[in-house]
Structures are given as C-alpha cells and as structure tokens.
DRENKOLVO-494499 format. One record per residue (C-alpha): residue number from 1; y, z, x. Coordinates in steps of 0.2 Angstrom, whole numbers. Layout:
BEGIN
<NUM <Y Z X>>
...
***
This chain:
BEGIN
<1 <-213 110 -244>>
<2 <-229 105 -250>>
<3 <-245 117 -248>>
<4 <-258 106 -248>>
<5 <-277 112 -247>>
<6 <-290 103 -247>>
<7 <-307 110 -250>>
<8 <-327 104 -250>>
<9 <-335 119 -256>>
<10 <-354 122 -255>>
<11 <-365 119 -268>>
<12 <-377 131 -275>>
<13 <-392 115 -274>>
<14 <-389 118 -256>>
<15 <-397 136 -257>>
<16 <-415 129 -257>>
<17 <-411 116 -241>>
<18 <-407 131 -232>>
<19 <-421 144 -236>>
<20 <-431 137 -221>>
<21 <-416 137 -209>>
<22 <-414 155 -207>>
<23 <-401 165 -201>>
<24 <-402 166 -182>>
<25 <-383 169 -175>>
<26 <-376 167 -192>>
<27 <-374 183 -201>>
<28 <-359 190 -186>>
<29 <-351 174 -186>>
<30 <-336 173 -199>>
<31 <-337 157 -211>>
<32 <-357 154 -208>>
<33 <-369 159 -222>>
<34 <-387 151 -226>>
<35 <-378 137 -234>>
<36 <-361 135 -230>>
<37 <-351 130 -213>>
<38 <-333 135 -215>>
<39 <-321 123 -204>>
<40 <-303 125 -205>>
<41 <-288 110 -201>>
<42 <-269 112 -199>>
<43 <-262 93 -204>>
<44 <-245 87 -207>>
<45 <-247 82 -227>>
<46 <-225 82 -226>>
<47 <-212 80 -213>>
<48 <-208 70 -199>>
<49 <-228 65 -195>>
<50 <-234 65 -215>>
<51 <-240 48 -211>>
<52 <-255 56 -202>>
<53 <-258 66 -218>>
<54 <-273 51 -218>>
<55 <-282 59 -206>>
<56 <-284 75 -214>>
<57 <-292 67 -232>>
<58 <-299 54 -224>>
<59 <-311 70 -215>>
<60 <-311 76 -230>>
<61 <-320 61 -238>>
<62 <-333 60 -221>>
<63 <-338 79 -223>>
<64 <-340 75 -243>>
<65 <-353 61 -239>>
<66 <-361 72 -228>>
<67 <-362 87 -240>>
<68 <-369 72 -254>>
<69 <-383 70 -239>>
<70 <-388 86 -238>>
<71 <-374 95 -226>>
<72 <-380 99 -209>>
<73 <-398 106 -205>>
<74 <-399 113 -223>>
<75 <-379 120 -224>>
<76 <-364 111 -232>>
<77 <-347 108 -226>>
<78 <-332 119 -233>>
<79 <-317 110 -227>>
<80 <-302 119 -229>>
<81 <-285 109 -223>>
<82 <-267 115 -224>>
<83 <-251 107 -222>>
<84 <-240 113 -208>>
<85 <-227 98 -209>>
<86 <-229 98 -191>>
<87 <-218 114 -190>>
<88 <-228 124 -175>>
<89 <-221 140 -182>>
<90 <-229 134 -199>>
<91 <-245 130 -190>>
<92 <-245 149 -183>>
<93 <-243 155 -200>>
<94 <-258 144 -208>>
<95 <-269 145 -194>>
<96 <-268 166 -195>>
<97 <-270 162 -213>>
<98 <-287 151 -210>>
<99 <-296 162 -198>>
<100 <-292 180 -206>>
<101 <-290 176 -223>>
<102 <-300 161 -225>>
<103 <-313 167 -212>>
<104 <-315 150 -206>>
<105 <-330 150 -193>>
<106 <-319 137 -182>>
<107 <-305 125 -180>>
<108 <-305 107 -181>>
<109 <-291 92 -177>>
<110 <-279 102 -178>>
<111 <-264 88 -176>>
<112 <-250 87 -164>>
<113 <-244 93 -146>>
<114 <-232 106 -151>>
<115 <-241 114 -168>>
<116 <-257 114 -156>>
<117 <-248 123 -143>>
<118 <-241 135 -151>>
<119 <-259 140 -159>>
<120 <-267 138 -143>>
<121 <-265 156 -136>>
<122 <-272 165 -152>>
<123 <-288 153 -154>>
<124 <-290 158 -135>>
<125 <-286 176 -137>>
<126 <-298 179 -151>>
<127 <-312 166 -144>>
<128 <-310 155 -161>>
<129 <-314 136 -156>>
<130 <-301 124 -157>>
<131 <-309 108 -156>>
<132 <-304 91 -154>>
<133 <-288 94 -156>>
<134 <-279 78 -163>>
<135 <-266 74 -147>>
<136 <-271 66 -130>>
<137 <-257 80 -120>>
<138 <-267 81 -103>>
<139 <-265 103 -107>>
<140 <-276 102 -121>>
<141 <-292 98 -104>>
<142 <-289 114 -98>>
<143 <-306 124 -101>>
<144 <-300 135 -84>>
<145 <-287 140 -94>>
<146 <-291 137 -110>>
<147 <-311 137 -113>>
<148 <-309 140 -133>>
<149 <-299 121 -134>>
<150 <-304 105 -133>>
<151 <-296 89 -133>>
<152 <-302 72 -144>>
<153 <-288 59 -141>>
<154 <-286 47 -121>>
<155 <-277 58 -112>>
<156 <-258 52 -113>>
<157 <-254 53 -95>>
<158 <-270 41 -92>>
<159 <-263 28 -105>>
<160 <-246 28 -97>>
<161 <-254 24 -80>>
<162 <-262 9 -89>>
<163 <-248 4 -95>>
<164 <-239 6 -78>>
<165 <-250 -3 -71>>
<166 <-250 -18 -81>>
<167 <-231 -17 -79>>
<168 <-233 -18 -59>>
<169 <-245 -32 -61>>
<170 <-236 -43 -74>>
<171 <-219 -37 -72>>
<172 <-217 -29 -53>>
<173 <-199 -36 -55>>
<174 <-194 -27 -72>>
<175 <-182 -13 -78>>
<176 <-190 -2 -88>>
<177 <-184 7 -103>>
<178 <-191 24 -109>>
<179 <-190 32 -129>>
<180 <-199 46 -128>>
<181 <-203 63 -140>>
<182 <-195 77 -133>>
<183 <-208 90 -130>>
<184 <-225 89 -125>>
<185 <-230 75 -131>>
<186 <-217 62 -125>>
<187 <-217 70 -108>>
<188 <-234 67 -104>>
<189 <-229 47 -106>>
<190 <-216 48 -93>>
<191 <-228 59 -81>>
<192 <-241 45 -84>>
<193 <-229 31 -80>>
<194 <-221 36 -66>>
<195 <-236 42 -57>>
<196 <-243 25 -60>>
<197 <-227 15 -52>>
<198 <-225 28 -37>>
<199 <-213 34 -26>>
<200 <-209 14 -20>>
<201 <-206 8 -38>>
<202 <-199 24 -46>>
<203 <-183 15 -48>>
<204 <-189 1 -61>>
<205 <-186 16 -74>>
<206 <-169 12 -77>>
<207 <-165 23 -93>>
<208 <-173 36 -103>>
<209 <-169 43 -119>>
<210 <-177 59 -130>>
<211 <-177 60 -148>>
<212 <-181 77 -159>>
<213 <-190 76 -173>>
<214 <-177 83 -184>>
<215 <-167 67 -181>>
<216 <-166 56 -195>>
<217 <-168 39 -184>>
<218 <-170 33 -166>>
<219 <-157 19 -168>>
<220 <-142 26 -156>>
<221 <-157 29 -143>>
<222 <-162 12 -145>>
<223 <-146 5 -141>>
<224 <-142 15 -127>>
<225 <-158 9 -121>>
<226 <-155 -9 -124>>
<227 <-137 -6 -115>>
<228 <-145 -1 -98>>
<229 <-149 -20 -97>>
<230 <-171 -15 -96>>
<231 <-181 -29 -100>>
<232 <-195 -17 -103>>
<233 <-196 -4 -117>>
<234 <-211 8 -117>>
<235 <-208 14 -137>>
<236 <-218 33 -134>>
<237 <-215 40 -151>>
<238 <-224 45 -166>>
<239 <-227 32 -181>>
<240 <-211 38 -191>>
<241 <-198 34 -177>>
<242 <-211 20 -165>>
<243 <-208 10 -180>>
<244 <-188 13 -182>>
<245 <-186 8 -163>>
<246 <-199 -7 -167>>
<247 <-186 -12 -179>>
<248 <-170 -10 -171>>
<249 <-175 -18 -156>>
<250 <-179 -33 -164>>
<251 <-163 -32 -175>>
<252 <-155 -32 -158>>
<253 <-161 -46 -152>>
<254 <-170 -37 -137>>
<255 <-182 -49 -129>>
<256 <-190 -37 -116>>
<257 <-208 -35 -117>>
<258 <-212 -18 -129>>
<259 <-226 -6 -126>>
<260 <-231 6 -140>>
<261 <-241 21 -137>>
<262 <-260 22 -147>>
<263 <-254 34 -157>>
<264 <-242 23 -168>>
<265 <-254 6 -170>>
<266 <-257 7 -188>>
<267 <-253 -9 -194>>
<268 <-253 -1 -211>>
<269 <-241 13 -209>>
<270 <-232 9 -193>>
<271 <-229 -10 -190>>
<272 <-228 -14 -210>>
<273 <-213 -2 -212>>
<274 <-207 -12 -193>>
<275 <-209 -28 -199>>
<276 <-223 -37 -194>>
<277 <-212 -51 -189>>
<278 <-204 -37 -178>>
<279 <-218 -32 -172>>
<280 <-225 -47 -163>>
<281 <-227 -46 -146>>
<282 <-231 -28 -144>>
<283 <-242 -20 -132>>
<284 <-255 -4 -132>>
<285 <-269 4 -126>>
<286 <-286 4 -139>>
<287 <-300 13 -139>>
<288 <-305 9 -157>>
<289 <-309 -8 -168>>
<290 <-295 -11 -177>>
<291 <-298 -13 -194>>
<292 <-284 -27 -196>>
<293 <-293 -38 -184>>
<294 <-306 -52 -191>>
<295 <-315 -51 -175>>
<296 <-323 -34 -182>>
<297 <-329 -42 -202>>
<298 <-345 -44 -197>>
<299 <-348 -29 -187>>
<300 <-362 -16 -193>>
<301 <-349 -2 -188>>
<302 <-336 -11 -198>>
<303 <-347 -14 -211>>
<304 <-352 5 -210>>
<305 <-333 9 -211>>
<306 <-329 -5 -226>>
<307 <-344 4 -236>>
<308 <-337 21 -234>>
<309 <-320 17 -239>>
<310 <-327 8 -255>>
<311 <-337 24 -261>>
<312 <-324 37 -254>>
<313 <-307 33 -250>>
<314 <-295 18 -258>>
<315 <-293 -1 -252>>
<316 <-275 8 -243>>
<317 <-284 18 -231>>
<318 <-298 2 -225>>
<319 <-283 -5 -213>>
<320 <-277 11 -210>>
<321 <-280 14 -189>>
<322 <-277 33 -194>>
<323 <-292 33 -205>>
<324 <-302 23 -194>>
<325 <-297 37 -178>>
<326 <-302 53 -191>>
<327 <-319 44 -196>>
<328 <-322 44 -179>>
<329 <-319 60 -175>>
<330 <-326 67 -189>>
<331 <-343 60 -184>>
<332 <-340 69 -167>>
<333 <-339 86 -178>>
<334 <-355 82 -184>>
<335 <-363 78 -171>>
<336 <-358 95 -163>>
<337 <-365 104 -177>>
<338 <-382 95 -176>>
<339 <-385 99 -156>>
<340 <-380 117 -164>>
<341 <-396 117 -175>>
<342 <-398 136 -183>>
<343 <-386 145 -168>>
<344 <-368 142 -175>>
<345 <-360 154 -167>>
<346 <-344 152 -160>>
<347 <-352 154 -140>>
<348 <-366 141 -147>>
<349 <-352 129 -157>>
<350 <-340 129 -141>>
<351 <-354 127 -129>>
<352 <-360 110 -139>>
<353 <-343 102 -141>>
<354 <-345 104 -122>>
<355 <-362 95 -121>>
<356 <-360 78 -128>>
<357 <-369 64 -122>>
<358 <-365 44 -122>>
<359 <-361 48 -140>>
<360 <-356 30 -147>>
<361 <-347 31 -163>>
<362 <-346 15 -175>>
<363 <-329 12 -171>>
<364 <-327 14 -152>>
<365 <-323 -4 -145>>
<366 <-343 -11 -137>>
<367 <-347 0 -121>>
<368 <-337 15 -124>>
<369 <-345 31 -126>>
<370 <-339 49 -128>>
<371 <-345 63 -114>>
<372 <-340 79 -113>>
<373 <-344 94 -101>>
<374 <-339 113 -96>>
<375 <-328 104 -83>>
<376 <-322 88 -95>>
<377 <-314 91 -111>>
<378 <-307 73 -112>>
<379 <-320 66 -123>>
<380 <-314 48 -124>>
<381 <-307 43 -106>>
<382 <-308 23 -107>>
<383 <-296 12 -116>>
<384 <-292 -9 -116>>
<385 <-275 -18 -118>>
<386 <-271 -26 -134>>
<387 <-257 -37 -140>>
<388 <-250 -37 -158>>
<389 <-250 -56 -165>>
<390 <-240 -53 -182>>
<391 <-256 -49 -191>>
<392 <-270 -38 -180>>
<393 <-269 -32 -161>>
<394 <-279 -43 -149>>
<395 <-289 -36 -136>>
<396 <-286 -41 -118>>
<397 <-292 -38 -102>>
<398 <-308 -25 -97>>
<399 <-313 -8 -103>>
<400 <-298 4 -92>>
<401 <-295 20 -85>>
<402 <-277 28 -81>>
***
C-alpha cells in the first residue's frame, strides 16, 4: 500500500504578509502560526475508491494557487493528505497521525462513509473540526450529536427521494431493482427510496442486493437483480463497481430504465471504463456543471475552471466530475477561512463553517447556493435530474429537493 502525502508547505515570502495580521487565537491553536494554516485530509490514493484519489490533488492544486496569491489574510496553506485506501481502520491510523504528529489545526474532505465514521468519534472527542466531509450519509448533519463534523455532499437519503419520486411519476407501474454498498453509505439509498414510495408502493422494490467492497465485481448481483424480472435498476455504488453493473447490465440486455447515484457520474472514470455506449440512458441527480457538457463552454465558471486546469492540473482531470466536485469544495475551505479573518481557532473555524451565506461556487448549476447554520450542516440541499446521452449528462426538469 501506497503512502501518499501530499504537501503545500509555507513559504518564507509569506512572513512579511503576515507581519500585520497578528496572532489573535493563534498561538494555542495547533497547526496555526503567523504564516502557516496546517489542514489535514484522509483520501483513498489506492483500493477500491482510488478513482477519487482526484479529489485530494485536485485540492491540492486549488490551495497551491491560492498560496501563489498570497494564502489567506497574510497565511499560506500547508496541505497535508494521506492515503487510507479507504480502509476505515487505516483512516484511524492516519488521522491520529495528522492531528498528534502532524499537529494539523483541522480536518478537511476527509472521503467516504465508513473511513469517516470510524474518525468521527475522536474529532468529536478531542473538538478537532471535521469539515465537509466528502459523503452525502444523512449522519454526517448531526451537530446535536456531532457539533465538530460537518457534511459537504446532497444528503443521500434526499437524492434517493428524488429519484423515487421521478420513479412514481414516470414509472408508478414499475419493479424496481436495488445494488447497493453495504454499509452506510448504500443504506442511506434504500432509506431514501423507500421513504419516497411509502408504505402503498413499498412493493415496487422487488430485489435488493449488497456488495462489499472487498468483492472483485458486482456481476453475480447484477444478475440476480436482472432475474427478479425489475424494469428498474437504481445502481447506488461507488464509481469502481457503478460502472461494472453499468456494464453488465447492458451486456445483459437489460432494458429497464437505470438510475446512478451522484457519486459515480464522472464520464471520465466511471462511464468511459462502462462503455459509453452502455451507458446511454442513465439517470442522476446533479448539483454541478458537468464538465463533459458543451452547454457549459462558454460559462465564466467553466472558463474559470478550464483556466485552472491549464496552469495546475493535466487536460485528464478537465472532464473529470471528481475534480470539478473537489474544486468546488475547496473554494468552500476557503471561504471558511476568510469569514475567520485573524481568529483561527478551532471554536472560530467550526463556528464559520456553520455561517455560510448564499455562497455560489463557479460550478454549482445557475440558482444553487450553499448555506449553512448551527442547526444545517447540509451545505448543498438542492439537485436537478439529468440524463446521459452517450457523450455528456443532460439536465432535465427544475432545481429539486428530496
């Protein structure tokens, strides 16, 4: 297994930015100097989800341009991320090793349900921020519970009412399929959809079948699936096995109408490995411009997106939706770290992420905007249907909510 770290250390230039900034709340807070902001990430670089390893460099590159700016209010970003292969008892291991070796002064994107639940408890315990997590699991909106966590992603359980909706509506006669992740993650879809149909259509779910992520495919679920005579699949998988049953459901000649959850809609490392042939037809809930889409070309926050890529990343990641989703997000960090001003302490860096007003990020589809408060820790709550048409995904329909 790979160790991968990534780091953006602080310059010595930035000393002089910083002279004037002062050291209000900064000197008690671990990972804070006059010219450093020390943020650590936990990101699956192997295993099962290593295609989400784009997320983490892709952060990376956004923090870099912002340190070639100047940092934030005089300090530069040191980003240090880890690979945890999406192994939650890895995650422990390299989280303990960010916060009491590292001395990172908070947590950032830390990805996936499981390796962010198995964190969860120690980030809480010892008041360390863990924010915008990279998962949509309705547990991570908890700040009763859980007021050192805070959520990024839709919330799962509202896409799958979205998509159980649109199901009723276009379909109120259909069977209904389910391949789901078995843990968190892939339960949230089911609670979602089956909320949405209720207790008079609770029978159009006529199969459902689990996969672990230890499995090497998904193809005996997808037949089992296929044999239950459904003429509606709901694919809630991550991108390693959404696109193996993407695949073998066209390989089997399935003709039922296919939904894919958000989190597998890269056209570049999802429906490519598919088949994009196999892949038309497909159905999803987005929240983001999809950078495959030629509707988006001449869009300033497209443009913005192009231009970034050109200077920081490689022509791969320009249609990647996972880069698009972590340029995003990390824009959100920023942001954060602004309202903060010279008062980055933990308290003060929790308490922001928790402030967030009508932020509109460049690549959020028109009208959407990300709020957050002590009582909403769903940042992004609004999402439209799209359809896949062999090259891009097609928006249809208005601006929902599960």
């Amino acid at each position: 297994m790979i160790n991968r770290r990534i780091f953006l250390q602080s310059s010595a230039a930035a000393a002089a930015l910083a002279a004037s900034a002062g050291t209000a709340r900064a000197d008690d807070t671990p990972g804070i100097t006059d010219t450093e902001i020390k943020i650590g990430n936990t990101m699956p670089y192997s295993g099962p989800a290593s295609a989400y390893g784009v997320i983490g460099r892709t952060e990376a590159a956004y923090f870099k341009m912002i340190n070639e700016q100047g940092g934030v209010n005089g300090r530069k970003i040191n980003y240090i991320s880890l690979d945890d292969a999406y192994s939650p008892p890895k995650t422990v291991e390299q989280v303990r090793r960010l916060v009491e070796d590292e001395k990172v002064a908070f947590l950032f994107q830390t990805l996936g349900t499981p390796p962010n639940l198995a964190i969860r408890p120690y980030c809480n315990a010892n008041k360390v921020p863990q924010l915008f997590v990279s998962t949509g699991a309705s547990t991570f909106a908890d700040p009763e519970h859980f007021p050192w966590t805070i959520g990024f992603n839709p919330n799962y359980q509202t896409e799958a009412r979205i998509y159980g909706k649109h199901i009723l509506a276009t379909k109120p006669d259909g069977k209904i399929a389910v391949l789901y992740q078995n843990d968190g993650f892939g339960k949230d879809y089911l609670i979602g959809l089956k909320d949405a149909l209720g207790a008079d259509h609770a029978g159009m779910i006529v199969k459902e079948a689990s996969y672990e992520t230890s499995e090497p495919t998904v193809d005996s679920q997808v037949v089992t699936l296929q044999g239950s005579g459904a003429d509606v699949l709901l694919i809630a998988a991550t991108p390693k096995f959404a696109a193996q049953a993407i695949r073998k459901s066209a390989d089997l000649g399935w003709n039922g109408v296919r939904y894919v959850t958000n989190v597998s809609v890269s056209v570049t490392t999802v429906l490519k490995p598919a088949g994009l042939d196999k892949s038309k037809g497909l159905i999803t809930a987005y929240y983001g411009k999809d950078p495959t889409d030629p509707r988006w070309n001449d869009d300033p926050g497209m443009k913005e997106w192009a231009a970034f890529v050109g200077k920081y990343m490689s022509p791969t990641e320009l249609k990647d939706a996972n880069a698009t989703y972590a340029f995003g997000a990390a824009a959100t960090m920023i942001q954060v770290l602004k309202q903060c001003g010279n008062d980055l302490s933990r308290e003060s860096v929790m308490k922001q992420a928790a402030n967030l007003k009508d932020l509109e990020l460049p690549l959020l589809l028109p009208g959407m905007k990300i709020n957050t408060s002590p009582t909403n820790f769903s940042p992004i709550r609004q999402m439209q249907l799209a359809s896949f048409d062999g090259a891009s995904w097609q928006l249809f329909g208005e601006l929902l909510m599960g």
